[in-house]
C-alpha positions, 0 to 999 in steps of 0.5 A, a space after each residue: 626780624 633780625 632777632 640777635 639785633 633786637 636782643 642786643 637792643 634790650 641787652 639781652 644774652 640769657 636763654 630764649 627758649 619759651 618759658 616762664 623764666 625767660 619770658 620774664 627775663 626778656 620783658 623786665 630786659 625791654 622795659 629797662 631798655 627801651 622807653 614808653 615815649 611819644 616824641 614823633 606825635 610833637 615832631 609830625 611824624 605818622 605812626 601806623 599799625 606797621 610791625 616793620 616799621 615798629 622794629 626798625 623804630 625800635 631796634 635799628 633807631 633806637 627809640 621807644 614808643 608808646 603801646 602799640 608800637 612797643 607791644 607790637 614789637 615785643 609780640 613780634 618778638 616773642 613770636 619769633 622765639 617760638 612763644 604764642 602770642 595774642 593781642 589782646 584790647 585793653 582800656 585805661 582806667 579812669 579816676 571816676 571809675 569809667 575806662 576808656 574805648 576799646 583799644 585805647 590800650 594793646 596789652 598781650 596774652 602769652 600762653 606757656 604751660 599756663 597763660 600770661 599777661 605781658 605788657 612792656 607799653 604800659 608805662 608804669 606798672 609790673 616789670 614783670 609779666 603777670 600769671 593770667 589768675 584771676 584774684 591772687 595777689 603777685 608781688 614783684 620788686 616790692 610792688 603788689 599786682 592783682 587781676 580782678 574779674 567781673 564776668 568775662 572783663 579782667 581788670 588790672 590792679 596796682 596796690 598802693 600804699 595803705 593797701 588800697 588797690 588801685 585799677 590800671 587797665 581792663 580787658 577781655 580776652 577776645 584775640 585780636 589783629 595788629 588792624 584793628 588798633 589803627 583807627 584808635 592809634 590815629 585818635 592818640 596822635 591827632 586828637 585834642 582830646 587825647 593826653 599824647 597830644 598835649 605833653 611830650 613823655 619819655 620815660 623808663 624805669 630804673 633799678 633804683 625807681 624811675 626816670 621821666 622827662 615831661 616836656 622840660 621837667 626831668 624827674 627823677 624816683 629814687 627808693 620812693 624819693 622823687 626829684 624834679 628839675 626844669 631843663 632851660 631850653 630845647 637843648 637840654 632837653 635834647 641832650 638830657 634824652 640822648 643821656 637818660 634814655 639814649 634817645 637822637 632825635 
């Protein structure tokens, strides 16, 4: 772990030691830096549970990734900062009220004075961590959070606008190892079923709102305005990469 080159990687430069104020410091840092995208599945290029190979991806290449490989890094991260980490398995809420199979989703519990859930591989959703509380309402940057629990599941919840709440993601809080996510992380890069295999994704949120490029569309969200424009060819959409996300492939 060269943790100065990953620090530098997220622009980082503020205190490290364990705390609640750093730790939302250096998770807003990574989500603005480094994209939740998918670009190797498209190209064949493998991913596997591989914390090594999460890092140099992500601090000596310079890209992004998607759950496991960004929380991974970030655990690993956080690890070497002298914070507790667990990796917890999470599932992905559906429209019809179901979730998806277990660890279709890595998502990280970080105990301090009290425990947090962090998540900088989620895509779209809270910047900072959330305080691990069942049912208060957390608000960040204009945005509504909550944590529901039914028995031992904790299910996290966006509100949206008119109030409704809408859920994201759930798990339990039974430790896990950076193993037992393979054989779903194999499922996410070679199945027809799953929604990695059918759309390339980059994305990243900014100051003003978020910035997405979905195979050749870029869109573009601005004080809640959304834009959108279709790139021409392969090369705009390389260079409209190199330019927003600072993405080479």
């Amino acid at each position: 772990m060269d943790t100065a080159a990953y620090l530098a990687r997220i622009g980082y430069t503020g205190p490290t030691v364990p705390s609640s104020d750093s730790l939302r410091a250096l998770h807003a840092a990574h989500l603005y830096a480094v994209p939740f995208e998918n670009l190797d599945i498209s190209l064949g290029r493998a991913i596997t549970c591989d914390e090594e190979r999460f890092l140099h991806k992500i601090v000596h290449l310079r890209r992004g990734g998607f759950c496991y490989e960004l929380n991974g890094a970030f655990a690993a991260l956080l690890r070497e900062l002298g914070f507790q980490v667990t990796l917890l398995s999470a599932r992905v809420a559906r429209d019809d009220g179901s979730a998806s199979p277990e660890f279709d989703h890595m998502t990280l519990r970080v105990d301090l004075e009290a425990p947090w859930l962090a998540d900088v591989g989620f895509g779209d959703s809270f910047l900072e961590p959330l305080r691990l509380i069942p049912e208060i309402e957390q608000e960040q940057y204009g945005q509504r959070f909550r944590i529901a629990a039914v028995g031992d599941v904790m299910i996290v919840q966006r509100q949206l606008a008119g109030g409704k709440w809408k859920s994201q993601f759930r798990f339990t809080q039974t430790p896990r190892q950076l193993r037992d996510f393979e054989d779903r992380c194999q499922f996410q890069q070679t199945s027809p079923e799953s929604h990695f295999t059918r759309q390339r994704i980059c994305t990243l949120p900014t100051r003003e709102g978020r910035i997405t490029l979905s195979d050749l569309k870029l869109i573009r969200t601005t004080g809640g305005k959304r834009e959108e424009r279709m790139l021409q060819n392969e090369e705009e959409w390389r260079a409209a990469l190199e330019e927003h996300f600072g993405v080479r492939l």
